[in-house]
N, C-alpha and C positions, 0 to 999 in steps of 0.2 A: 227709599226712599237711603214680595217685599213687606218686612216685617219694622225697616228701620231706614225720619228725619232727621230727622233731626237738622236738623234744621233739618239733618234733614232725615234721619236714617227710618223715619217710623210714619214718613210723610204718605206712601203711596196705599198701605194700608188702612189708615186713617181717614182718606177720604171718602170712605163708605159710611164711616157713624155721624149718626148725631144724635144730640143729649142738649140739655140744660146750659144757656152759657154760664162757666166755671166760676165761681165764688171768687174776690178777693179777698188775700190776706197778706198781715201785716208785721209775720212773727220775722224778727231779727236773726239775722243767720250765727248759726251759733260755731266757737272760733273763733281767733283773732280777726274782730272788730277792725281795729286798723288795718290789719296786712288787706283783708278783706276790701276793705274803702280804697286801700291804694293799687292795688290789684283791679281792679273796675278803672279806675283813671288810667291804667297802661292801656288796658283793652278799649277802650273809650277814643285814646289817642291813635291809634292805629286804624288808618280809613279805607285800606285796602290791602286784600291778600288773596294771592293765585298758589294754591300747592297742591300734591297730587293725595291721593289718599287708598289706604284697600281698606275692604270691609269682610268682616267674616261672621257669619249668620247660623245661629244653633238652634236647630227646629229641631222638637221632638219627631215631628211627621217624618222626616228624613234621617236618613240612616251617616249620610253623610255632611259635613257643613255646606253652606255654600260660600263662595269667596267670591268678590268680585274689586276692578278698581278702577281709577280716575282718577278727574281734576273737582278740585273745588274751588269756587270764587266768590267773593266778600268785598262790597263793596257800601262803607257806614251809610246810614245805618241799616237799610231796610231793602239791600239786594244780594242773597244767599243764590248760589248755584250751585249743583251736585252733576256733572258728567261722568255717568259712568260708559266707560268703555271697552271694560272686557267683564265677562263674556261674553255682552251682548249691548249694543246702543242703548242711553236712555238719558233723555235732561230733564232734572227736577230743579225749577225755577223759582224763588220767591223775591216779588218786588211789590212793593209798596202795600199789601197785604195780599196780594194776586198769585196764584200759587199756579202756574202750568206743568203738567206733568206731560213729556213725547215721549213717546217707544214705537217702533211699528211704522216710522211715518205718520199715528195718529198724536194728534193735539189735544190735549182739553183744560181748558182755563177757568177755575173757581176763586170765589172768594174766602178770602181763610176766615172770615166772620160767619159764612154761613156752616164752618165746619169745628164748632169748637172745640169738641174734645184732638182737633190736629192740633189747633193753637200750642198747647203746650209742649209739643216733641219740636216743631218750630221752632217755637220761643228760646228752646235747651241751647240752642245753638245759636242763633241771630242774637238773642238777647247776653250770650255771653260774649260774643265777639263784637257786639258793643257798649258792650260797660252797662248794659241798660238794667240796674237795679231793681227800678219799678217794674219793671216786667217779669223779673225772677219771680221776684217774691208774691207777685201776681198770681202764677199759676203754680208757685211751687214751696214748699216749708226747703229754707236753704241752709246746707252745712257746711261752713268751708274749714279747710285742714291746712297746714302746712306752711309756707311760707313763698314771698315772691320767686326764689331759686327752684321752688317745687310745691306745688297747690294742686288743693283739690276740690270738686264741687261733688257734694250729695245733693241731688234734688227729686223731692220724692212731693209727689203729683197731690195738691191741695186738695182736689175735688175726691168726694168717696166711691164715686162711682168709677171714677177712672184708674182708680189705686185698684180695683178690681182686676184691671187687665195689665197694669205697668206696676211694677213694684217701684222703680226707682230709674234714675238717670244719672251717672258716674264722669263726670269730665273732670279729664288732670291735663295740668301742663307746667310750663314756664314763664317766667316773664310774661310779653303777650303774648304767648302765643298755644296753642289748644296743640296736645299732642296726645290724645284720645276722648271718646264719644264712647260710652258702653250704654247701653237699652236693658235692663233687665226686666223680665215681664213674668207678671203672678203663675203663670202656666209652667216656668221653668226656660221659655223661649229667651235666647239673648243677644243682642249684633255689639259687636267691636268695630269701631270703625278708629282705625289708625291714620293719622294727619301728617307726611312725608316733606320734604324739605320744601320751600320757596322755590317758584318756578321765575326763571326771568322772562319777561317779555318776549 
């Protein structure tokens, strides 16, 4: 998404549970307040982005990481796409709450409401690469660090059940733009997914 959506990185694993839909809450993310507020209005304003990405994935089960990469495409608010193409085909799709995942030639198309505990590794990503506050603080107690030349997001999973199996979700970048995704999960399991320059058309 496979261990990690986020939007998408933790998405293909995730579409097996289900639980409780997740609690809201309303705590204030702690850090600069403003940098925080203006920071969301950059990413708010940016309504589209194509860039390539790798990911590297740390399973206990395995002896070795796995790595894999692609393109990612962002298009505000609510159309996230993940192509990965090496080392093997796969499109992980999200539009308008509709979540398709291909591999293999096969398809399958759910609702990301009927899978709530995905919502949140989802949300990690769509809902930062569009300014969407209310959604953060939805699924997640938010930290932010740093400033517009270099920020960061702690987001660590509201629900108790879910803080079970994810400990936290780590996104830093610049200005708008996201230049890492980390997943860290209570098991010791973790994916990086690093976000590479702008592709042109």
């Amino acid at each position: 998404m496979r261990r990690v959506l986020p939007a998408c990185a933790v998405l293909a694993c995730t579409l097996s549970l289900v639980s409780q839909p997740l609690p809201c809450t309303a705590a204030e993310p702690a850090g600069d307040a403003a940098a925080f507020g203006e920071l969301l209005k950059l990413l708010a304003a940016r309504q589209h982005g194509h860039v390539t990405f790798t990911e590297v994935q740390q399973l206990s089960i395995l002896d070795q990481p796995l790595h894999s990469s692609g393109e990612l495409l962002y298009d505000a608010p609510n159309r996230l796409e993940k192509r990965t193409l090496e080392p093997r085909s796969e499109d992980l799709l999200l539009e308008n709450g509709v979540l398709t995942v291909e591999r293999n030639h096969h398809r399958r198309s759910v609702a990301l409401r009927d899978f709530p505990q995905a919502a949140p590794f989802v949300e990690s990503v769509r809902a930062t690469l569009a300014g969407d506050r209310a959604a953060l603080e939805h699924y997640f107690t938010v930290h932010f660090s740093g400033n517009l030349d270099r920020w960061s997001l702690e987001l660590t999973p509201a629900d108790t059940a879910l803080r079970r199996t994810v400990q936290r979700v780590l996104i830093a970048g610049e200005h708008d733009r996201i230049r890492t995704v980390e997943v860290h999960q209570s098991d010791g399991d973790s994916s990086t997914l690093t976000i590479g320059p702008e592709l042109t058309p």
